[in-house]
MINU-303372 format. One record per atom (N, C-alpha, C, CB): residue number from 0; atom name; x, y, z. Coordinates in Angstrom, 1 decimal. Atoms other than C-alpha are relative to their C-alpha. Glycine has a CB too. Layout:
N
+------+------+--------+--------+--------+
: resi : name :   east :  north :     up :
+------+------+--------+--------+--------+
:  NUM :   CA :      X :      Y :      Z :
...
+------+------+--------+--------+--------+
//
This chain:
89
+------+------+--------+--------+--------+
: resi : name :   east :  north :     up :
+------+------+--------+--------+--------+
:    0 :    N :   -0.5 :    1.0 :   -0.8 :
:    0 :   CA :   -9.6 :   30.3 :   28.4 :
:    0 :    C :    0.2 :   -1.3 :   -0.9 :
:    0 :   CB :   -0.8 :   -0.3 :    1.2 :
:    1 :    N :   -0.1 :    1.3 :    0.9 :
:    1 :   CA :  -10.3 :   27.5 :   25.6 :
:    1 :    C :    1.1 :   -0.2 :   -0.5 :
:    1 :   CB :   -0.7 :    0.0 :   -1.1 :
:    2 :    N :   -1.6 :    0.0 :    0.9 :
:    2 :   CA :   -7.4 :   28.7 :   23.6 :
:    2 :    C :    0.8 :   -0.3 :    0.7 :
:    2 :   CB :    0.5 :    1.4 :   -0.5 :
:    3 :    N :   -1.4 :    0.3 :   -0.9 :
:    3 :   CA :   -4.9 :   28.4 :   26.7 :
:    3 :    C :    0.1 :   -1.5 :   -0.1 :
:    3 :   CB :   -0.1 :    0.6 :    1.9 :
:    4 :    N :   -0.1 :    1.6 :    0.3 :
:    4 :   CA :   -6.0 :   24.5 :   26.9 :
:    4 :    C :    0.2 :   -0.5 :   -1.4 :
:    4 :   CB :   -1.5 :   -0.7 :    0.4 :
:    5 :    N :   -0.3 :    0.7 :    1.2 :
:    5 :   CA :   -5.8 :   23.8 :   23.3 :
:    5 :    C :    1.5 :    0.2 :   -0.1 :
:    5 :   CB :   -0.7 :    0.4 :   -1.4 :
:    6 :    N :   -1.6 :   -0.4 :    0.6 :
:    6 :   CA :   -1.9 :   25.5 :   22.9 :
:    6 :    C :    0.6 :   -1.2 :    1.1 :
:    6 :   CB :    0.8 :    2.0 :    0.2 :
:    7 :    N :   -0.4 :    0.9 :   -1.1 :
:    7 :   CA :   -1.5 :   23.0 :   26.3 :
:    7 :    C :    0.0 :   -1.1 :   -0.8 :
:    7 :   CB :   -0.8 :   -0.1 :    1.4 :
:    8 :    N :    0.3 :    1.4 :    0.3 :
:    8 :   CA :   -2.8 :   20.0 :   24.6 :
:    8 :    C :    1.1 :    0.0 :   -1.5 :
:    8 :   CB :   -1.9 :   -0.5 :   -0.1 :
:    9 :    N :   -0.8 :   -0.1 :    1.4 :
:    9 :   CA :   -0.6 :   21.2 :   21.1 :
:    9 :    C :    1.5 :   -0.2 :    0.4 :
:    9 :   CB :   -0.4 :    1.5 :   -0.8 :
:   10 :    N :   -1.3 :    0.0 :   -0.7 :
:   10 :   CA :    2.8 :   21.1 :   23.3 :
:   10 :    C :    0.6 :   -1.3 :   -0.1 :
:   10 :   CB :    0.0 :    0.4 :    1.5 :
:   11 :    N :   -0.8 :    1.4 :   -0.4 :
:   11 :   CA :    4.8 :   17.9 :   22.8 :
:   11 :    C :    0.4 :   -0.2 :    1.3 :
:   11 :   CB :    1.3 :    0.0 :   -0.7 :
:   12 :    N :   -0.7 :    0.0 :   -1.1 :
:   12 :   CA :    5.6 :   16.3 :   26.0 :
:   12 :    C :    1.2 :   -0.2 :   -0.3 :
:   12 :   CB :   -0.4 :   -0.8 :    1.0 :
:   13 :    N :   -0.9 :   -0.1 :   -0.4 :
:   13 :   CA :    8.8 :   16.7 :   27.1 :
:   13 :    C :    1.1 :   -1.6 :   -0.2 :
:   13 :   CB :   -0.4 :    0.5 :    1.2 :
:   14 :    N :   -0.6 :    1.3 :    0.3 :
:   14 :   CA :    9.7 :   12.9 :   27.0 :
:   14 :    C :   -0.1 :   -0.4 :   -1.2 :
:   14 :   CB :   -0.5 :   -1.0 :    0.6 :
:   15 :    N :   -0.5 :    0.6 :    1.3 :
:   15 :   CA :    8.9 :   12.8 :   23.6 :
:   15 :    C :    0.8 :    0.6 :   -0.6 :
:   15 :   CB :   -0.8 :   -0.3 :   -0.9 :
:   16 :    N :   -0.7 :   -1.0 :    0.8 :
:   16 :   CA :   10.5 :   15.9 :   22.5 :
:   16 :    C :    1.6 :   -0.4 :    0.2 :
:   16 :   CB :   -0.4 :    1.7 :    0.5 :
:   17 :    N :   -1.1 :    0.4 :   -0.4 :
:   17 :   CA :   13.5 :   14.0 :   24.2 :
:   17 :    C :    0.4 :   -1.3 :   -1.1 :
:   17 :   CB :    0.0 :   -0.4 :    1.5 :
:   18 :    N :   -0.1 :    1.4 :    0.7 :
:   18 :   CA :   13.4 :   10.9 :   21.8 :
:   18 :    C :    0.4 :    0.1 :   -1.0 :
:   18 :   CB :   -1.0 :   -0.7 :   -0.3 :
:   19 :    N :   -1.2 :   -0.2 :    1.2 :
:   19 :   CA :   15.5 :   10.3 :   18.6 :
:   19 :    C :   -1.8 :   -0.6 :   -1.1 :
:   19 :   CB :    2.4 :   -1.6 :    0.0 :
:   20 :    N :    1.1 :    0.1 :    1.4 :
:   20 :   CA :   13.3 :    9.8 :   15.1 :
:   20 :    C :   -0.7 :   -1.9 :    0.3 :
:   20 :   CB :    1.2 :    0.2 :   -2.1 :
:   21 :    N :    0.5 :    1.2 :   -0.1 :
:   21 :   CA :   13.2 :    6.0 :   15.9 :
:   21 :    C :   -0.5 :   -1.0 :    1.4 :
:   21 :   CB :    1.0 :   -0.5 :   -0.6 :
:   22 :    N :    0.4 :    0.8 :   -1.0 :
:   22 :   CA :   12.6 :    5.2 :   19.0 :
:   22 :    C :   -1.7 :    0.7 :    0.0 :
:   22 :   CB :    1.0 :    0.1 :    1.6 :
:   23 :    N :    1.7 :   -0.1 :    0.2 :
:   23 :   CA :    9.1 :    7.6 :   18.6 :
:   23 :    C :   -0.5 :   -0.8 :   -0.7 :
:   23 :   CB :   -0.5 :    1.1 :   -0.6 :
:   24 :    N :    1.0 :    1.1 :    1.7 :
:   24 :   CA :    8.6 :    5.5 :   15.2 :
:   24 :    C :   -0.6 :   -0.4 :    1.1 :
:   24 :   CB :    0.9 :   -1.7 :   -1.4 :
:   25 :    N :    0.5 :    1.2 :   -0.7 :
:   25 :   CA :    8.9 :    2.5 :   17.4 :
:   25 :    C :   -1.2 :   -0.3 :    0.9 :
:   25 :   CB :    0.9 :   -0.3 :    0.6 :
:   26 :    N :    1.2 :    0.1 :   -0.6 :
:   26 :   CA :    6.6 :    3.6 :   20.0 :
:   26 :    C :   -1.3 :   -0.1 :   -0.6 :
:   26 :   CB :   -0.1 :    0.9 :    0.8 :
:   27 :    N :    1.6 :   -0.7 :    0.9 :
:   27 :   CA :    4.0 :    4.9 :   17.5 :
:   27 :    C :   -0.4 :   -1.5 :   -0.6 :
:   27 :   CB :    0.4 :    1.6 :   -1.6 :
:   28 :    N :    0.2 :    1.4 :    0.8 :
:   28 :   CA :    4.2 :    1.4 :   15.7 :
:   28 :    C :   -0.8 :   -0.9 :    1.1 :
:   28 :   CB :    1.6 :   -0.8 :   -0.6 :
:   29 :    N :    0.5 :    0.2 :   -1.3 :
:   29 :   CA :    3.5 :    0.2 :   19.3 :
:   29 :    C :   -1.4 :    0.4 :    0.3 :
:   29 :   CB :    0.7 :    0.6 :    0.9 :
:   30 :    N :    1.4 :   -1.0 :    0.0 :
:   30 :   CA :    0.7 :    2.3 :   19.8 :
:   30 :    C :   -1.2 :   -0.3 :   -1.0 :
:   30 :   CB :    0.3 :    1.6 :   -0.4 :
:   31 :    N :    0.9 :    0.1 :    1.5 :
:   31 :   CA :   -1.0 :    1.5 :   16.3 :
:   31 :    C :   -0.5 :   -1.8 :    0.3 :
:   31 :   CB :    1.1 :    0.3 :   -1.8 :
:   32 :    N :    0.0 :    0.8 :    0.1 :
:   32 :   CA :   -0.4 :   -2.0 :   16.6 :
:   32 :    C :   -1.3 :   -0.4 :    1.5 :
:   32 :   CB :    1.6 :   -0.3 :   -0.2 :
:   33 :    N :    0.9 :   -0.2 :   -0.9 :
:   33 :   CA :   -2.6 :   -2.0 :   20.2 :
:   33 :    C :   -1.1 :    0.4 :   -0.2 :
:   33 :   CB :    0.2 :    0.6 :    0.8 :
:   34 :    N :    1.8 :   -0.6 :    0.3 :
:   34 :   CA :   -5.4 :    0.1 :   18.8 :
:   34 :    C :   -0.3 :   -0.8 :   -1.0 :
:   34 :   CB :   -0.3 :    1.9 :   -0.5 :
:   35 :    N :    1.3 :    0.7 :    1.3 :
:   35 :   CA :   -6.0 :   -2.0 :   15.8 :
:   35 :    C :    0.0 :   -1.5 :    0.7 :
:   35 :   CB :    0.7 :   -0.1 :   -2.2 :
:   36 :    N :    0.1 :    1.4 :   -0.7 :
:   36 :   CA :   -6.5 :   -5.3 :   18.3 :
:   36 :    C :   -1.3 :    0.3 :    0.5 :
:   36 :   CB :    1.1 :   -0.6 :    1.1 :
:   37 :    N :    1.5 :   -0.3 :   -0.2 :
:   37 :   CA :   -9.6 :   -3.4 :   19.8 :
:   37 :    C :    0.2 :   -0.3 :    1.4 :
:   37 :   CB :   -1.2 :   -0.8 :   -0.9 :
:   38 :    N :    0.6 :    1.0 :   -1.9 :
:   38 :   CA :   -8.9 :   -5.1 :   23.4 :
:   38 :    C :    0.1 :    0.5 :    1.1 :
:   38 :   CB :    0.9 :   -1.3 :    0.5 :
:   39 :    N :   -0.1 :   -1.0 :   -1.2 :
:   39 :   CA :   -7.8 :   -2.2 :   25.2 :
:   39 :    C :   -1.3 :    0.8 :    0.5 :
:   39 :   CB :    1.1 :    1.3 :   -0.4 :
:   40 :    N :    1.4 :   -0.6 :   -0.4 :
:   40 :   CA :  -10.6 :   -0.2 :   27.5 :
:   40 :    C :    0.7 :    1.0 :   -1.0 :
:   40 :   CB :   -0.5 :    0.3 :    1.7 :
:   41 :    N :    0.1 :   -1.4 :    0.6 :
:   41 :   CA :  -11.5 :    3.3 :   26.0 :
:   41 :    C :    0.7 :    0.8 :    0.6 :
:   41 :   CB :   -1.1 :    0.6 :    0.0 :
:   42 :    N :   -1.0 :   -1.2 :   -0.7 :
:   42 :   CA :   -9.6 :    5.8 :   28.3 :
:   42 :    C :    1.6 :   -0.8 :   -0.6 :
:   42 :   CB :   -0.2 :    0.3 :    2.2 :
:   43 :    N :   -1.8 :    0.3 :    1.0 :
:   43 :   CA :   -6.2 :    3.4 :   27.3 :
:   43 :    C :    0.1 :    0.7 :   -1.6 :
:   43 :   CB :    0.2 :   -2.1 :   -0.4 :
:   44 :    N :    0.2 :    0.0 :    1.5 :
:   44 :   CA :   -7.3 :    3.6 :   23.6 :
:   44 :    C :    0.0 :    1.4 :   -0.5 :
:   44 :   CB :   -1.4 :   -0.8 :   -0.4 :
:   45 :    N :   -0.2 :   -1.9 :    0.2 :
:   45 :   CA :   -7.7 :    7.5 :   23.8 :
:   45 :    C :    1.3 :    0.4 :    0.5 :
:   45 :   CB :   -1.1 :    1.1 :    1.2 :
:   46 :    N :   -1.4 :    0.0 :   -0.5 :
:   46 :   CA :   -4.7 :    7.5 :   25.5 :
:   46 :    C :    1.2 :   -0.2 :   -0.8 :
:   46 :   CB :    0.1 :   -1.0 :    0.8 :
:   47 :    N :   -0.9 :    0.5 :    0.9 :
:   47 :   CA :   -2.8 :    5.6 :   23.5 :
:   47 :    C :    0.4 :    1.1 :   -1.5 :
:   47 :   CB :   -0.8 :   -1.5 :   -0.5 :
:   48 :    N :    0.1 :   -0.8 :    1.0 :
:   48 :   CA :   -4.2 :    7.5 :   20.5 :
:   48 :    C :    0.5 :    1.6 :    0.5 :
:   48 :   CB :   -1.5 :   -0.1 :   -0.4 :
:   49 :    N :   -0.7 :   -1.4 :   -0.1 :
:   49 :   CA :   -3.1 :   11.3 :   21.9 :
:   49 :    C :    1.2 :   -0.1 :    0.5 :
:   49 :   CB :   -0.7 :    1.0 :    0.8 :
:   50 :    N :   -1.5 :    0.0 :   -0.6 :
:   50 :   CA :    0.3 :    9.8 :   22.8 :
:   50 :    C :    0.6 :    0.0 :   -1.6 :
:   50 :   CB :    0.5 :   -1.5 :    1.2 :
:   51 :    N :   -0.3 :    0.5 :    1.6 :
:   51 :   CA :    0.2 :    8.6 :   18.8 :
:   51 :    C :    0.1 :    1.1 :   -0.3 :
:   51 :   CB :   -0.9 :   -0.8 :   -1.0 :
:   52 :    N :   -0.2 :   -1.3 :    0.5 :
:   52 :   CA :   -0.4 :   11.9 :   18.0 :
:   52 :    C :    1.1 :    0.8 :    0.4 :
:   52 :   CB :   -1.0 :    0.7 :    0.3 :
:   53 :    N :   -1.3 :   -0.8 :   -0.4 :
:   53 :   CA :    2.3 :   13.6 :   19.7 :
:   53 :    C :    1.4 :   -0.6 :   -0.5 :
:   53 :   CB :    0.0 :    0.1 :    1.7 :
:   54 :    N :   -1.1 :    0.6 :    0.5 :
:   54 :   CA :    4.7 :   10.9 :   18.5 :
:   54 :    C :    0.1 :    0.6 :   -1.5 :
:   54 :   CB :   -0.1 :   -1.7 :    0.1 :
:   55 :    N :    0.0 :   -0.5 :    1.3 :
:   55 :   CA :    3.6 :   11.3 :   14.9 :
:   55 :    C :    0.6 :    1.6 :   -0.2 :
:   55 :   CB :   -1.6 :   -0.1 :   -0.4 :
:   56 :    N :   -0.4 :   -1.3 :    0.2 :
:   56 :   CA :    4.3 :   15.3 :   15.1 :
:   56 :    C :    1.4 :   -0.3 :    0.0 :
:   56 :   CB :   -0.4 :    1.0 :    1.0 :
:   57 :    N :   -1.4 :   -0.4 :    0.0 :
:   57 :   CA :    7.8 :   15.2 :   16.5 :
:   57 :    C :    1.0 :   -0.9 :   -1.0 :
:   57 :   CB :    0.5 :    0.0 :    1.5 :
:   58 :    N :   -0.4 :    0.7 :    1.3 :
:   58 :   CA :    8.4 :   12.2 :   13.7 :
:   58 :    C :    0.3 :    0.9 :   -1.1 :
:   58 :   CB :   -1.0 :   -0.8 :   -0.5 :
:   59 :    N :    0.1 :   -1.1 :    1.8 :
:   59 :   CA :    7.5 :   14.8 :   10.9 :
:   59 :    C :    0.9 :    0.9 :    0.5 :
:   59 :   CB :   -1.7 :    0.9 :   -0.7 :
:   60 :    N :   -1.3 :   -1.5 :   -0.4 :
:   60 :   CA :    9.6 :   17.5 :   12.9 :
:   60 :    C :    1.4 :   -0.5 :   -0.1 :
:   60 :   CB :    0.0 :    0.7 :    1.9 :
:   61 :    N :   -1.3 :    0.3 :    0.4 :
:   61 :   CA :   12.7 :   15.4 :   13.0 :
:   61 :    C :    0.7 :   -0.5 :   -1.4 :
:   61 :   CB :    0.2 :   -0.9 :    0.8 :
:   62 :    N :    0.4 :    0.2 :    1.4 :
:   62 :   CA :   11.8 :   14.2 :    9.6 :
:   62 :    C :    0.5 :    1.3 :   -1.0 :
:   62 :   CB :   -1.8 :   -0.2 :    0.1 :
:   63 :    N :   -0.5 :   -0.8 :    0.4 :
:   63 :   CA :   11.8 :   18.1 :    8.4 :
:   63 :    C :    1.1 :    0.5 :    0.3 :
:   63 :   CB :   -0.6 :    0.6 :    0.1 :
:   64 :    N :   -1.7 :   -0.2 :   -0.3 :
:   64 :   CA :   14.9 :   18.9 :   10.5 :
:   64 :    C :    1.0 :   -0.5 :   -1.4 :
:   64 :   CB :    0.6 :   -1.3 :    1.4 :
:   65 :    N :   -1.1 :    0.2 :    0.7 :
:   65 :   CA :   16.9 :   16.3 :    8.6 :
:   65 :    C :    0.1 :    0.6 :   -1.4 :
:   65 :   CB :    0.1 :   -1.3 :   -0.1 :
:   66 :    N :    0.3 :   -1.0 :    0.6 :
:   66 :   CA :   15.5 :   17.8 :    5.6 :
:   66 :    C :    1.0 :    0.8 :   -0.7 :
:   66 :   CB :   -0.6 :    0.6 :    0.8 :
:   67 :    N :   -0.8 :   -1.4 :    0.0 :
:   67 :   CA :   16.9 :   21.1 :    5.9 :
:   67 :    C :    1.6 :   -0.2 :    0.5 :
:   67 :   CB :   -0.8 :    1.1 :    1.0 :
:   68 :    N :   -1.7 :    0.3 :   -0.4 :
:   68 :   CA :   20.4 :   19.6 :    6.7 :
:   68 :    C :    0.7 :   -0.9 :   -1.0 :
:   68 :   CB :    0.1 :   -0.9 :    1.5 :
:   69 :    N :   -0.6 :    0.9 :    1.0 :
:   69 :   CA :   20.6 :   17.3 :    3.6 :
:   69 :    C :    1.0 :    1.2 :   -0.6 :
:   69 :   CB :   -1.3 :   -0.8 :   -1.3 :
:   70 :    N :   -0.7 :   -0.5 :    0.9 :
:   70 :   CA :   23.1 :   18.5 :    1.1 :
:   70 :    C :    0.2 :   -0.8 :   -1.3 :
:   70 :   CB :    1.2 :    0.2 :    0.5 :
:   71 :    N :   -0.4 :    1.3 :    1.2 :
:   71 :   CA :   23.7 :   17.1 :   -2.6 :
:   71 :    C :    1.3 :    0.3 :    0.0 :
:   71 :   CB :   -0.7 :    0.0 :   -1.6 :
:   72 :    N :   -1.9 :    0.2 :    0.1 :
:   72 :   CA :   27.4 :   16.4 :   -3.4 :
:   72 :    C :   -0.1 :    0.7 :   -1.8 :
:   72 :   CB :    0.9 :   -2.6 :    0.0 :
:   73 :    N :    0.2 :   -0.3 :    1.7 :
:   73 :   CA :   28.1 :   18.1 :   -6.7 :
:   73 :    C :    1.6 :    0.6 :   -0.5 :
:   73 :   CB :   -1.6 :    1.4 :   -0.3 :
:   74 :    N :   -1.6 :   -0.1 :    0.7 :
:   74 :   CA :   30.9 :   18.5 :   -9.0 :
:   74 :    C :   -0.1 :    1.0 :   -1.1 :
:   74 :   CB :    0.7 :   -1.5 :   -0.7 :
:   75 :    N :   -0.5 :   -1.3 :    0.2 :
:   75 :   CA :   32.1 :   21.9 :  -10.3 :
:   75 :    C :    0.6 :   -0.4 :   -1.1 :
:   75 :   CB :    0.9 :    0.6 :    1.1 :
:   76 :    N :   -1.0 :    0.3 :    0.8 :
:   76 :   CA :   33.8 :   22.6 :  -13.4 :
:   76 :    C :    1.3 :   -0.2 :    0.7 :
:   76 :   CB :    0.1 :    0.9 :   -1.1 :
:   77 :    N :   -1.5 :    0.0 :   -0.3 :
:   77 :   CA :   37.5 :   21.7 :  -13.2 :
:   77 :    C :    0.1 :   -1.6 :    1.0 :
:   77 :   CB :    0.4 :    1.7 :    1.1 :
:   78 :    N :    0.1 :    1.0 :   -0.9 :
:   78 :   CA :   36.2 :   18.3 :  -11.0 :
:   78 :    C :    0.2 :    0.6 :    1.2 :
:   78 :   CB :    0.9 :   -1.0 :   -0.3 :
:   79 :    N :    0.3 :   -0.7 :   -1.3 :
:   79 :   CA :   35.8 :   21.1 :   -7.8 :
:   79 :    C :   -1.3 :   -1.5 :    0.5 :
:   79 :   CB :   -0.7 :    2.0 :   -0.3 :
:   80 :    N :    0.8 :    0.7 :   -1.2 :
:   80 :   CA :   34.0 :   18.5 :   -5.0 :
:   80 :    C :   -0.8 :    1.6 :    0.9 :
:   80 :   CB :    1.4 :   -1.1 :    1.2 :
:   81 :    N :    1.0 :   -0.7 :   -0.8 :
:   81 :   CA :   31.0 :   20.8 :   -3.1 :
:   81 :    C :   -1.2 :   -0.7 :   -0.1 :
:   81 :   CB :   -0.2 :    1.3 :   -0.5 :
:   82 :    N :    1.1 :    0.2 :   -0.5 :
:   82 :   CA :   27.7 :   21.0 :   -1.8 :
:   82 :    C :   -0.7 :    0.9 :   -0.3 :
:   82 :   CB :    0.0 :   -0.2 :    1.1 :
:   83 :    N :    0.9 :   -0.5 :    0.3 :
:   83 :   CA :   24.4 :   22.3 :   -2.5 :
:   83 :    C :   -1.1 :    0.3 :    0.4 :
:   83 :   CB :    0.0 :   -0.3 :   -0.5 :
:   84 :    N :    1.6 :    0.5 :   -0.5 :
:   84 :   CA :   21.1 :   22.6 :   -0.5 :
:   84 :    C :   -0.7 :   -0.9 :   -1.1 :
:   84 :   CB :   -1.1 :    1.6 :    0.3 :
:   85 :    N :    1.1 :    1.3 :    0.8 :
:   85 :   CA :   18.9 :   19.8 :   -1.7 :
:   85 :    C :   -1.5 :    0.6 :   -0.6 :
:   85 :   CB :   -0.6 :   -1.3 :    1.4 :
:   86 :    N :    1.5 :   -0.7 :    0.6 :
:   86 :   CA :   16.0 :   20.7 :   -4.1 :
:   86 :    C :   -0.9 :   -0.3 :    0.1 :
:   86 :   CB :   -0.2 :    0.2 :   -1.0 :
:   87 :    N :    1.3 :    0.4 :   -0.5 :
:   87 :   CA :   12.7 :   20.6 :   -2.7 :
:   87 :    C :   -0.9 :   -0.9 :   -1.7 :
:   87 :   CB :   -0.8 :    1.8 :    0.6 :
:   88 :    N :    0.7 :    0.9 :    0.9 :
:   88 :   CA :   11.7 :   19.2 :   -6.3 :
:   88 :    C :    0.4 :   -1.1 :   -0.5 :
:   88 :   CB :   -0.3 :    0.5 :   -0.8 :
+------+------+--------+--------+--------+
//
């Protein structure tokens, strides 16, 4: 039964999984910016913090998306114009 609650608590909510790369930033910057003032009670401050967390994830997920959608521009003998997957190094 532990396991069922942790894959629950590992689920992005739904409103964030709805959010573009920058408006999570923004919240998360939000969020950080409140916890390092100290002035919130504890349940906000936990709060705050497992909303950060869920922001941070789908950051790095939209983050890896774009990723895997870059292309480099590259030029072929003969001056051919194409594309290339982008090299992880």
């Amino acid at each position: 039964m532990a396991k069922d609650k942790t894959a629950e608590q590992e689920k992005i909510p739904d409103d964030i999984a709805q959010m573009s790369f920058e408006a999570a930033l923004e919240e998360l910057e939000d969020i950080v910016r409140e916890l390092e003032t100290g002035e919130g009670d504890l349940d906000t401050s936990i709060n705050g913090y497992t909303r950060g967390v869920f922001l941070k994830r789908h950051c790095e997920t939209k983050l890896k998306e774009a990723e895997a959608r870059i292309d480099k521009i590259v030029v072929g003998t003969g001056g051919a114009v194409g594309t290339e997957p982008l090299d992880d190094a």
